[in-house]
LOPA-381600 format. One record per residue (C-alpha): residue number from 1; x, z, y. Coordinates in Angstrom, 3 decimals, padded with zeros to 6 digits. Example, Ala and Ser with C-alpha at 12.3 -4.5 7.8 and 13.67 -1.06 7.14 Angstrom:
2
<site><n>1</n><x>012.300</x><z>007.800</z><y>-004.500</y></site>
<site><n>2</n><x>013.670</x><z>007.140</z><y>-001.060</y></site>
// end
This chain:
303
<site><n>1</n><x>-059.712</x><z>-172.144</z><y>057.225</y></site>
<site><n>2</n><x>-058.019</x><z>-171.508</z><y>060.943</y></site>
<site><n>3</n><x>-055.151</x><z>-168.930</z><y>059.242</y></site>
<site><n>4</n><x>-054.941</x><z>-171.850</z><y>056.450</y></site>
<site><n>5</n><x>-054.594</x><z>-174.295</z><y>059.468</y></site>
<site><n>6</n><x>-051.801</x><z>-172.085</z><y>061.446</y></site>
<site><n>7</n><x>-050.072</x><z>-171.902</z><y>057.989</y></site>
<site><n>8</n><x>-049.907</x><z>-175.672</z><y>058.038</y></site>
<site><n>9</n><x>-048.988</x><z>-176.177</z><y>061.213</y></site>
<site><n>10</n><x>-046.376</x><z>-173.213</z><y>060.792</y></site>
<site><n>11</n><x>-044.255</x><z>-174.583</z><y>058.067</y></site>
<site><n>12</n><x>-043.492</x><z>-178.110</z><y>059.477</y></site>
<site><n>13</n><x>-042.171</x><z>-175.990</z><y>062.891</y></site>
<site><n>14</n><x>-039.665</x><z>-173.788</z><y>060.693</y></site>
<site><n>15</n><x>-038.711</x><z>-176.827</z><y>058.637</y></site>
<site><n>16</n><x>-037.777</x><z>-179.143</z><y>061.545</y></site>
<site><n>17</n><x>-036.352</x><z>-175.895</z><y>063.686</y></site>
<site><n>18</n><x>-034.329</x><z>-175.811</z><y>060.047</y></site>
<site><n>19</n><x>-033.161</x><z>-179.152</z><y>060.054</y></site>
<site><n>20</n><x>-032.559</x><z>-179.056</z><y>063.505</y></site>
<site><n>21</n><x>-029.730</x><z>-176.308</z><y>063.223</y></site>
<site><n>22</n><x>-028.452</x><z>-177.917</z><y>060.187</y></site>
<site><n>23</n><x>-028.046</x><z>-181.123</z><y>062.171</y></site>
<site><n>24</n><x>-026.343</x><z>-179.035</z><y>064.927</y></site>
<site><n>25</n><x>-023.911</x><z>-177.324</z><y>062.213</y></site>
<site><n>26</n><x>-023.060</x><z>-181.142</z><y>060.409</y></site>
<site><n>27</n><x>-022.217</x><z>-182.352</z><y>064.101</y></site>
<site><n>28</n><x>-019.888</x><z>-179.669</z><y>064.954</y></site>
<site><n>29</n><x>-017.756</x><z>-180.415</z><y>061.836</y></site>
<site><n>30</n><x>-018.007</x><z>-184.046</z><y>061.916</y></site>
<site><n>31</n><x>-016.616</x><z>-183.926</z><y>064.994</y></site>
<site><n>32</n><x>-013.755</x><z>-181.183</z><y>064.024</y></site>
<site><n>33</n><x>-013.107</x><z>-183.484</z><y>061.145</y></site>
<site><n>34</n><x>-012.763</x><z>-186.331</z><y>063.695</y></site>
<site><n>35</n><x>-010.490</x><z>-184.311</z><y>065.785</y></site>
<site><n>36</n><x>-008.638</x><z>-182.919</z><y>062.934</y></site>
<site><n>37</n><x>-007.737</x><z>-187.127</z><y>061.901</y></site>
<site><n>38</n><x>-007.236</x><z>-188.274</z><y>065.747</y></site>
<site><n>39</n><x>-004.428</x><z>-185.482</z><y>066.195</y></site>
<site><n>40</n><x>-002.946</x><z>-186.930</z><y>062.666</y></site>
<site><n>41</n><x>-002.796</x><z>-190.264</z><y>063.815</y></site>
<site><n>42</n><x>-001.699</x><z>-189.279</z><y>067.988</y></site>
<site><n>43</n><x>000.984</x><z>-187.276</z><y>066.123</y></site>
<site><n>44</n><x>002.534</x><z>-190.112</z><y>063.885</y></site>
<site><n>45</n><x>002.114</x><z>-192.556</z><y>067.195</y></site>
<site><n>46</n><x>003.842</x><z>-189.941</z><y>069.331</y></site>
<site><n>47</n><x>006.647</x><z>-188.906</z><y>067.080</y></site>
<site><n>48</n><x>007.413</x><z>-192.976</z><y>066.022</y></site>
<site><n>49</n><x>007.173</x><z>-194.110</z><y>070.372</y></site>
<site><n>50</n><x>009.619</x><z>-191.212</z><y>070.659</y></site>
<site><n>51</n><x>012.115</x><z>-192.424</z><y>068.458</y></site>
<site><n>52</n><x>011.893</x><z>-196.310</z><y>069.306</y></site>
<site><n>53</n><x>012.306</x><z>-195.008</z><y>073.207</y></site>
<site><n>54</n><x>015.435</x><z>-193.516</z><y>072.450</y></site>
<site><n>55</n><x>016.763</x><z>-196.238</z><y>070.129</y></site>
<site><n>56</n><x>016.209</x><z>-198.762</z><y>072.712</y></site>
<site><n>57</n><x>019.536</x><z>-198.424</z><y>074.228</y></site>
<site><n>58</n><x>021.343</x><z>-198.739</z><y>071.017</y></site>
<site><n>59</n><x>019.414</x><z>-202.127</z><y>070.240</y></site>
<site><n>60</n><x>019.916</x><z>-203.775</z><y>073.668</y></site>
<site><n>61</n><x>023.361</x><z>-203.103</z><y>072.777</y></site>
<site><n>62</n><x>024.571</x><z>-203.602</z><y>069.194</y></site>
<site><n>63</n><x>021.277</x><z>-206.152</z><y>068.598</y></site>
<site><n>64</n><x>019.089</x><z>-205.081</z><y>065.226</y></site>
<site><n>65</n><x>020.584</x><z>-207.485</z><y>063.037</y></site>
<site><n>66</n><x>024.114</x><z>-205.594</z><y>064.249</y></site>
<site><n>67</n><x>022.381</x><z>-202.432</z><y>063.238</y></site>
<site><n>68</n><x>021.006</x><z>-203.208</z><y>060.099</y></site>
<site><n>69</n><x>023.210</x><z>-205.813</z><y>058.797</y></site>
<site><n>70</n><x>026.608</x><z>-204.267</z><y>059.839</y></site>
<site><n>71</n><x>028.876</x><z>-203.059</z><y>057.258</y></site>
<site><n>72</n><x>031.005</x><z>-200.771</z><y>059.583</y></site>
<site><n>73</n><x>030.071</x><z>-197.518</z><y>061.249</y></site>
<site><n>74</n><x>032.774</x><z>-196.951</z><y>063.943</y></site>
<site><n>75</n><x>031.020</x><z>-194.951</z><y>067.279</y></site>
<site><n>76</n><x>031.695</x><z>-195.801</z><y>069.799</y></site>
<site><n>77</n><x>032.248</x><z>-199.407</z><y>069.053</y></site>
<site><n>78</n><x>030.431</x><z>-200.357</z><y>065.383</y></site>
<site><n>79</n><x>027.248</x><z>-198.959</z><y>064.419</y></site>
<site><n>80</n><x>026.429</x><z>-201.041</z><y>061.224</y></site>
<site><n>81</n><x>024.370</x><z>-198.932</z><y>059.135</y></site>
<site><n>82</n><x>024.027</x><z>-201.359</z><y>055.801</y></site>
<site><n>83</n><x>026.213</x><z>-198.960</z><y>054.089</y></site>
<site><n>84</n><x>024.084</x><z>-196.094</z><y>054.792</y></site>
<site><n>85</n><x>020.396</x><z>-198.473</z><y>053.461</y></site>
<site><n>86</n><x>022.336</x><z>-199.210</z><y>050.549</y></site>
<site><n>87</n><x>022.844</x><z>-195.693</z><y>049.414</y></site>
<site><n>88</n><x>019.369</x><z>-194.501</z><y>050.193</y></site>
<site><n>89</n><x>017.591</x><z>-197.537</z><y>048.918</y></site>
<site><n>90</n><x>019.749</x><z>-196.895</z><y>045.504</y></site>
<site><n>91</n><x>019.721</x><z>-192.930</z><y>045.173</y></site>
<site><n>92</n><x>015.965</x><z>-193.806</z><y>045.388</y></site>
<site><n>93</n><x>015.210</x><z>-196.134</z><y>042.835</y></site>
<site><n>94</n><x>017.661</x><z>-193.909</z><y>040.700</y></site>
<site><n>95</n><x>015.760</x><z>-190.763</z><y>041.195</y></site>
<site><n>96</n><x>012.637</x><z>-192.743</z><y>040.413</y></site>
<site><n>97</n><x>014.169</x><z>-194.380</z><y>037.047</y></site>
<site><n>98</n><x>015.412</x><z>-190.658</z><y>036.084</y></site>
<site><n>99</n><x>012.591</x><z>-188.720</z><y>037.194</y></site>
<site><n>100</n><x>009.464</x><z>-190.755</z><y>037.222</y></site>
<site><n>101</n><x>009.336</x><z>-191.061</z><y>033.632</y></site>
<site><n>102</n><x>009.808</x><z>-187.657</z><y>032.659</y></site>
<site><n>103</n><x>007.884</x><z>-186.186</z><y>035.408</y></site>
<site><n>104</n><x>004.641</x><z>-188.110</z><y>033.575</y></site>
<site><n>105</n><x>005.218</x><z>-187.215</z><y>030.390</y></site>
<site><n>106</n><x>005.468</x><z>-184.035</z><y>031.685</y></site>
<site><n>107</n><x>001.993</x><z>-184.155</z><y>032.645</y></site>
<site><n>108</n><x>001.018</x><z>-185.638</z><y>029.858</y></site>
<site><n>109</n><x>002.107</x><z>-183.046</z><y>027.766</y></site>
<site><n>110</n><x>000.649</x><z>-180.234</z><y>030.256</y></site>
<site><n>111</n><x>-002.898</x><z>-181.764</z><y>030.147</y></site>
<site><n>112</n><x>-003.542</x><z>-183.237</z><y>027.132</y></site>
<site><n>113</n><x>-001.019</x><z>-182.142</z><y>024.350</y></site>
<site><n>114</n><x>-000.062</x><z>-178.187</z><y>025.354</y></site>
<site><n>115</n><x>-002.028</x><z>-175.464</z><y>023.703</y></site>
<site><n>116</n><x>-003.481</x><z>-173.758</z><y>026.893</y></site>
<site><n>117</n><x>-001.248</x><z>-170.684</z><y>026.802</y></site>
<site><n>118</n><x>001.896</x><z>-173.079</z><y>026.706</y></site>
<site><n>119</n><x>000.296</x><z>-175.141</z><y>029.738</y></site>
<site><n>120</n><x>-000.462</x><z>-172.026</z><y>031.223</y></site>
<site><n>121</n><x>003.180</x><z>-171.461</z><y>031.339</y></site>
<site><n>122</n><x>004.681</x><z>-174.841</z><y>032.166</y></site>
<site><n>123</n><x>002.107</x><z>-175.267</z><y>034.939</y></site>
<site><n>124</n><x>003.510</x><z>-172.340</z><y>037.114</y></site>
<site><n>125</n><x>007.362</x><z>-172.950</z><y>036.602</y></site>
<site><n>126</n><x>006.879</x><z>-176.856</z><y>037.741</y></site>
<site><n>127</n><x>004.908</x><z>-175.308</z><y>040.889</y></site>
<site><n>128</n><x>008.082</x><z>-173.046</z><y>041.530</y></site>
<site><n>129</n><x>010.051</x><z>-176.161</z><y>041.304</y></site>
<site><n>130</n><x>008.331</x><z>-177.052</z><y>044.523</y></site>
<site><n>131</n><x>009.158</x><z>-174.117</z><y>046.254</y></site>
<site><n>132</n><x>012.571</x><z>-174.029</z><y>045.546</y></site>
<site><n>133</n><x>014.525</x><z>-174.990</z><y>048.943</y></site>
<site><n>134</n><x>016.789</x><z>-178.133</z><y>049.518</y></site>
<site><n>135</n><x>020.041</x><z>-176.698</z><y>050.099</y></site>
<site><n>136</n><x>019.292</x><z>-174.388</z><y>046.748</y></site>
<site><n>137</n><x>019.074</x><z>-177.839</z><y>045.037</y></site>
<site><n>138</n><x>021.719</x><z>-179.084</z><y>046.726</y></site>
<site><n>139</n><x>023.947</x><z>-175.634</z><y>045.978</y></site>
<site><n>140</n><x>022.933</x><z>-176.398</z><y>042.480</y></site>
<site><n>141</n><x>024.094</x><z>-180.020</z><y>042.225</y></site>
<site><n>142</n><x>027.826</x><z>-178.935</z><y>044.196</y></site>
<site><n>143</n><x>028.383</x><z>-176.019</z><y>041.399</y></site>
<site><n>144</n><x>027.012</x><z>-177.938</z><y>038.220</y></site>
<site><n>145</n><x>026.510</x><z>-181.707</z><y>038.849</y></site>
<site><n>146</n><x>029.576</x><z>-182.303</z><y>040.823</y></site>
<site><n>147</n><x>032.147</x><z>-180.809</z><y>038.559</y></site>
<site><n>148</n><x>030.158</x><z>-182.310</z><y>035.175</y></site>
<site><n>149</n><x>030.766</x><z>-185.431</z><y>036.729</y></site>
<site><n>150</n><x>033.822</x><z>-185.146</z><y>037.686</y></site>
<site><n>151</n><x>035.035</x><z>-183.838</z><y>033.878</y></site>
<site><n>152</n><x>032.727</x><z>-186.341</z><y>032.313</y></site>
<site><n>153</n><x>033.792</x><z>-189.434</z><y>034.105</y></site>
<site><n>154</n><x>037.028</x><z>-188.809</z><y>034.939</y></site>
<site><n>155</n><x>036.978</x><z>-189.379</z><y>038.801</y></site>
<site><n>156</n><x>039.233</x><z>-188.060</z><y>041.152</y></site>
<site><n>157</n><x>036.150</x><z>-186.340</z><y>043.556</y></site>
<site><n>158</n><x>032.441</x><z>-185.295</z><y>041.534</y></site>
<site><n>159</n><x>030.578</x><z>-186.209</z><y>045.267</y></site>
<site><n>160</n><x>029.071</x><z>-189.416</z><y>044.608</y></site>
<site><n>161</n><x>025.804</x><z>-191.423</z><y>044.449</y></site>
<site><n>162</n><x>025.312</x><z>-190.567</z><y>040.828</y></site>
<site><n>163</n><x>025.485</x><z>-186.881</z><y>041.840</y></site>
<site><n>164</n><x>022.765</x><z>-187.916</z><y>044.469</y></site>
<site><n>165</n><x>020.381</x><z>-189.494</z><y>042.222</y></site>
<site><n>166</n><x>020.213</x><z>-186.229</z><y>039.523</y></site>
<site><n>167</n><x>019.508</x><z>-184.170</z><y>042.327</y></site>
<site><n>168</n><x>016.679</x><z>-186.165</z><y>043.748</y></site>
<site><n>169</n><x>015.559</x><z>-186.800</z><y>040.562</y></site>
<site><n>170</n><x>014.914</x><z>-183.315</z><y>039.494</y></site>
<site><n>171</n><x>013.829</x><z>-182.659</z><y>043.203</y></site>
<site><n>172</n><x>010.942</x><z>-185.309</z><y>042.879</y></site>
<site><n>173</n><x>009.830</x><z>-183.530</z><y>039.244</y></site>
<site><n>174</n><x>007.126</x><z>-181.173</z><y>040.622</y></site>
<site><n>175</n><x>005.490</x><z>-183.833</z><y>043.015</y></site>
<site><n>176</n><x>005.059</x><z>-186.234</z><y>040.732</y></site>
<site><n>177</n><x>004.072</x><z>-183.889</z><y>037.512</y></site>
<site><n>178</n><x>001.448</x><z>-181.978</z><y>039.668</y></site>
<site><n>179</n><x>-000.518</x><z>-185.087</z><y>041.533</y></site>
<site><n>180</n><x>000.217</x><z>-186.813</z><y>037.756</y></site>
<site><n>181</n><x>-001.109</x><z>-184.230</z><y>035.728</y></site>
<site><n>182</n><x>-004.181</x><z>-183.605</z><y>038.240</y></site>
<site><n>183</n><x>-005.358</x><z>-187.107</z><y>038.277</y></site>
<site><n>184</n><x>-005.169</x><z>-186.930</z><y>034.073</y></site>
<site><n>185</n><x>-007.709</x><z>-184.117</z><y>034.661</y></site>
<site><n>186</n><x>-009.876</x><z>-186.057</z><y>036.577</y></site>
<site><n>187</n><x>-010.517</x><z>-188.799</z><y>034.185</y></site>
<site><n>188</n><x>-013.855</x><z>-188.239</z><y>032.188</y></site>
<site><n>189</n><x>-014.143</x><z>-186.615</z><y>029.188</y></site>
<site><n>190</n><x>-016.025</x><z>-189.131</z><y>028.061</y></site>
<site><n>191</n><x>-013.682</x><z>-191.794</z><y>027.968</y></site>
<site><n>192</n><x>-011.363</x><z>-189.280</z><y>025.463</y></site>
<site><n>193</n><x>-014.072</x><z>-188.277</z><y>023.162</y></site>
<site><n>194</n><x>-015.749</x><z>-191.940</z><y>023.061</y></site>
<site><n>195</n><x>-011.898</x><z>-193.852</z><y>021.804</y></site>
<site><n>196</n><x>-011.874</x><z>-190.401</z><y>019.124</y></site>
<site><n>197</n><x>-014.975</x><z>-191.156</z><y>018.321</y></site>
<site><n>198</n><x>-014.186</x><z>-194.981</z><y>017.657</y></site>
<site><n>199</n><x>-011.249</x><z>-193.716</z><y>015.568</y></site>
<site><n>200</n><x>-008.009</x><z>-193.914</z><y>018.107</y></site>
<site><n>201</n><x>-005.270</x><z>-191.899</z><y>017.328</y></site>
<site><n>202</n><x>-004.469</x><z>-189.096</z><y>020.644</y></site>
<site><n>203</n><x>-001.440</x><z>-191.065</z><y>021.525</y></site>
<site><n>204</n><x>-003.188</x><z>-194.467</z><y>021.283</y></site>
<site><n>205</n><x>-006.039</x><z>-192.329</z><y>023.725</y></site>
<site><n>206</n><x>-003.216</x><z>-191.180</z><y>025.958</y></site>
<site><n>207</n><x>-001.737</x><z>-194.103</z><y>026.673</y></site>
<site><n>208</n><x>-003.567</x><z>-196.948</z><y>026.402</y></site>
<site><n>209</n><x>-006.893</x><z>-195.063</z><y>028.097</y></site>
<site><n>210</n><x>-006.303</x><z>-192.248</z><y>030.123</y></site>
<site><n>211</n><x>-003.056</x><z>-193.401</z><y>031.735</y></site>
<site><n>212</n><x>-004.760</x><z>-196.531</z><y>033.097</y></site>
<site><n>213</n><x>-007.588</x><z>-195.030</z><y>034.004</y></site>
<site><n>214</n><x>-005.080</x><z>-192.106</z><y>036.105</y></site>
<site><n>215</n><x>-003.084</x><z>-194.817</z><y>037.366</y></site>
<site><n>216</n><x>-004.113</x><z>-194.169</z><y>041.393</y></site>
<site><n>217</n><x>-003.459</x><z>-191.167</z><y>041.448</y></site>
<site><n>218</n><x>000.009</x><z>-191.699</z><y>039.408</y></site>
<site><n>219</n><x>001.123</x><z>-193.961</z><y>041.643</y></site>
<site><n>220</n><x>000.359</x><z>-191.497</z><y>044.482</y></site>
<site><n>221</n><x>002.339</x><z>-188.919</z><y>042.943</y></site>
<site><n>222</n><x>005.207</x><z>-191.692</z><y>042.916</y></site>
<site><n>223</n><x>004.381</x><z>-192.877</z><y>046.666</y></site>
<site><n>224</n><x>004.643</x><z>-188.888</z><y>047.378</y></site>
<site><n>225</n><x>007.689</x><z>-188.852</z><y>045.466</y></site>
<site><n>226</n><x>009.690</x><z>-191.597</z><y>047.053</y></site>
<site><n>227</n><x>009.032</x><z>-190.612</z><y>050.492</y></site>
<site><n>228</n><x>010.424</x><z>-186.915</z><y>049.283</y></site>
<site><n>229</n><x>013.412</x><z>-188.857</z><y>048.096</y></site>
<site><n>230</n><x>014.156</x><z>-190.901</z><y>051.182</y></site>
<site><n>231</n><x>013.853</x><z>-188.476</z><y>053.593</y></site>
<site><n>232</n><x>015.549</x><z>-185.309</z><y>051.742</y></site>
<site><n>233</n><x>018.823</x><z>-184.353</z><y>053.425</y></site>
<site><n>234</n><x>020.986</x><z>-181.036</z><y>052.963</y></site>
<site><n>235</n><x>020.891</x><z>-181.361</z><y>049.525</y></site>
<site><n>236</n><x>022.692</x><z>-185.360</z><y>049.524</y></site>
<site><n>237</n><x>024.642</x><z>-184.196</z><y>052.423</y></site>
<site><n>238</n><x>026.001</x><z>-181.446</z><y>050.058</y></site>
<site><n>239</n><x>026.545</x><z>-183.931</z><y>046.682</y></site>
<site><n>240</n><x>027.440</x><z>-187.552</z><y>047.906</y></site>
<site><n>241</n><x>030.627</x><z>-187.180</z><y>050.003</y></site>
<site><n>242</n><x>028.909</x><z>-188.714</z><y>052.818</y></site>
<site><n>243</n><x>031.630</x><z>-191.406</z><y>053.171</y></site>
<site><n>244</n><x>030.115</x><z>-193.988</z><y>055.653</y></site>
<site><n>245</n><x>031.487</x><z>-197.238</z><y>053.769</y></site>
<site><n>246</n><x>029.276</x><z>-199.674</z><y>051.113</y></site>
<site><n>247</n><x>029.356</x><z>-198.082</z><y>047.604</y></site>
<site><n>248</n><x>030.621</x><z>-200.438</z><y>044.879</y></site>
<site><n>249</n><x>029.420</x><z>-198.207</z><y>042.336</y></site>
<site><n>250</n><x>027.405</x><z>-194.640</z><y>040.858</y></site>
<site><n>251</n><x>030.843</x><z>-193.062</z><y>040.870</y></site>
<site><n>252</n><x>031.576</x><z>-193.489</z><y>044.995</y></site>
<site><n>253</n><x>030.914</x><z>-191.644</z><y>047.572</y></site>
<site><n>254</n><x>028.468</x><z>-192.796</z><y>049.862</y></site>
<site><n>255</n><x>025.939</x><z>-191.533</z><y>052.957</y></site>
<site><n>256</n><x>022.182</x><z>-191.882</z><y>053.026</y></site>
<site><n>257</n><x>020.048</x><z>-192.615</z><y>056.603</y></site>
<site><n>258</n><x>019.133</x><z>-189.347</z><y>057.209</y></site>
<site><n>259</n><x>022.364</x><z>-187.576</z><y>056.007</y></site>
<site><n>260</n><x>024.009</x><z>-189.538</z><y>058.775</y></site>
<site><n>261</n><x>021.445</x><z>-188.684</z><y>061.342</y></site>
<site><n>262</n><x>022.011</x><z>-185.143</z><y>060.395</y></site>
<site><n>263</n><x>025.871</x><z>-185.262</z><y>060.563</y></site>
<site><n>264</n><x>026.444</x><z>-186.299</z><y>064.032</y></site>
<site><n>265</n><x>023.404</x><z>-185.786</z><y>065.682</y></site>
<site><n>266</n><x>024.658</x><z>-182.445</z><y>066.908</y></site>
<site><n>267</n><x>028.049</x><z>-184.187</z><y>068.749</y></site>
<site><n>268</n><x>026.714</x><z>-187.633</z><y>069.591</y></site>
<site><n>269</n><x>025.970</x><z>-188.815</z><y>073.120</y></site>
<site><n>270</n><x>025.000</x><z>-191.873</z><y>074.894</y></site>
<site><n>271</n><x>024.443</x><z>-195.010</z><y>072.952</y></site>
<site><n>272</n><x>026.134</x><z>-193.279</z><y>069.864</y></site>
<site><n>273</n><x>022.856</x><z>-190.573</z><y>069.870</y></site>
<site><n>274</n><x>020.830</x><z>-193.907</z><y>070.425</y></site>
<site><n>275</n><x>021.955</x><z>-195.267</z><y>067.579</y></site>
<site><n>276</n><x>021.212</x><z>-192.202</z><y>065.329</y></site>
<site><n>277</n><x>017.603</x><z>-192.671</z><y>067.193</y></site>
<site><n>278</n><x>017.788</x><z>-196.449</z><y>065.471</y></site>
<site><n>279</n><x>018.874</x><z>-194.905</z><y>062.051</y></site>
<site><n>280</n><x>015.391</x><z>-193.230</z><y>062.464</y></site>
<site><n>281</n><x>013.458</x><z>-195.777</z><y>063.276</y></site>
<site><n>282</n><x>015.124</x><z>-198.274</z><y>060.210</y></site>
<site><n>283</n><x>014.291</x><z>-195.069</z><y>058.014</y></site>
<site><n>284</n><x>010.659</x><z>-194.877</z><y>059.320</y></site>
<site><n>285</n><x>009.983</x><z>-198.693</z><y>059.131</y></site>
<site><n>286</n><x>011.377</x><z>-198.514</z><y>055.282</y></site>
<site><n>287</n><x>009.194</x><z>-195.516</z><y>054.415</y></site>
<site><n>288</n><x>006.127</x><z>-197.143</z><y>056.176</y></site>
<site><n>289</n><x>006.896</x><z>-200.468</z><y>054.202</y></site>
<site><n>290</n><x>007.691</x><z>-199.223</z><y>050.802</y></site>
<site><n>291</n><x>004.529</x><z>-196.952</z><y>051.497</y></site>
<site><n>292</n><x>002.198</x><z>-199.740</z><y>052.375</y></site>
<site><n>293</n><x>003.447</x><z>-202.017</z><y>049.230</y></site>
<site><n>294</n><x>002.649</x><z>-199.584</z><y>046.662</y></site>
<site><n>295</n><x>-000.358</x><z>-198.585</z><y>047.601</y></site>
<site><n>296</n><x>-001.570</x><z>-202.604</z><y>047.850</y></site>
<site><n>297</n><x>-000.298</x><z>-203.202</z><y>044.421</y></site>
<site><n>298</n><x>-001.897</x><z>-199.891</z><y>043.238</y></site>
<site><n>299</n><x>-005.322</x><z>-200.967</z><y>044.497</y></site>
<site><n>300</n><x>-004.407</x><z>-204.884</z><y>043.266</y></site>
<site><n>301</n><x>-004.273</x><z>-203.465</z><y>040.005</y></site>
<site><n>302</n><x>-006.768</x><z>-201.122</z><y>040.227</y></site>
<site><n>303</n><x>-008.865</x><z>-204.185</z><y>041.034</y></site>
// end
């Protein structure tokens, strides 16, 4: 009875002594987690009070509607930049047009229509499509893209906002098909076998079932896309003529935000570098925006 007793009494000691380091171990990564987020957030905060500091200057003295309304960038005297929204706003919403819907069939076809071997296949060269540099894509667009248009349109210059849009397009492809085809994935098998089972065709499965139930993590894929799209730069700078004027048209020349932060950032001083600094911080409020509005209408539908 007593070594029975000392058992007893034993085995509650090693089990709380247990729970006691496991509780220990769960604090020290909750609060590496916590760190891990705070440094996140103090680096977004830090990086956006940067860039309004040193825009300031440029605002007192051109006044944000000046900024973002103007149709004339002149340093040292106009710094409109409406030309420059324009462009990226449109070689945007092209590259989303072109490659959003391809990009999801895409991972359609990888997850639920490939053989495995063929998937198996497909599923590596899309994931070397994300590797691939900018200025290779953008080397790629002034060698092929560029002259096609040129030939096929019969302009006088191949460097214009259509030229833009292919090369975003095909740039956003591997974002979109990998976050697409992963969220397909993580749908439940039994929402596929139960609409076979009820006699839907695949396709009727595909898109009428699995789609909408993958559409969060589509549209994240798209969210991740656009912001790839608005903030890519040596490869526009190197297919859209970066002519700082309005474009009428798919076949002008034209220069996005950040391709004009990135041409004269290097020369520009005093409230001309401010006003680069603004270009920034009209570029970070549109990303944040556009950001913010998909994902509410994502989770308004999801709802």
């Amino acid at each position: 009875m007593t070594i029975a007793n000392e058992q007893t009494l034993v085995q509650p000691t090693r089990s709380l002594s247990r729970r006691q380091k496991r509780d220990w171990r769960e604090d020290i990564f909750r609060s590496l987690f916590l760190t891990a987020a705070i440094l996140g957030v103090l680096s977004l905060a830090t990086i956006g009070y940067f860039i309004f500091l040193e825009g300031i200057p440029a605002i007192q003295e051109a006044g944000v509607t000046g900024i973002v309304t103007g149709s004339e960038w002149l340093p040292p005297a106009l710094y409109g930049i409406a030309p420059m929204i324009v462009a990226s706003l449109a070689s945007t919403a092209g590259a989303v047009v072109l490659g959003v819907p391809v990009a999801v069939l895409t991972a359609v076809f990888i997850a639920e229509i490939a053989p495995k071997w063929l998937a198996n296949i497909i599923r590596p060269a899309v994931e070397l499509l994300a590797g691939i540099p900018s200025v290779v894509y953008g080397f790629f667009g002034l060698v092929i893209i560029v002259p096609l248009i040129q030939d096929v349109f019969n302009v006088p210059a191949g460097n214009t906002l259509l030229a833009g849009i292919i090369v975003l397009a095909v740039m956003i492809l591997p974002t979109v098909i990998t976050v697409s085809e992963t969220s397909l994935r993580a749908v439940p098998k039994v929402y596929k076998e139960g609409s076979l089972a009820l006699g839907a065709s695949q396709m009727f499965t595909t898109f009428k079932l699995l789609l909408p139930a993958a559409r969060s993590g589509i549209m994240t894929g798209v969210i991740l896309g656009i912001a790839r799209a608005l903030g890519e730069t040596m490869a526009i700078i190197m297919v859209m003529g970066n002519a700082p004027a309005m474009p009428n048209g798919l076949l002008e020349s034209a220069r996005t935000l950040t391709a004009n932060i990135a041409l004269e950032m290097s020369y520009a001083s005093g409230v001309h570098a401010s006003a680069l600094y603004a270009t920034g911080i009209v570029l970070l409020v549109f990303i944040m925006v556009l950001n913010a509005a998909l994902l509410y209408l994502n989770r308004e539908k999801a709802r």
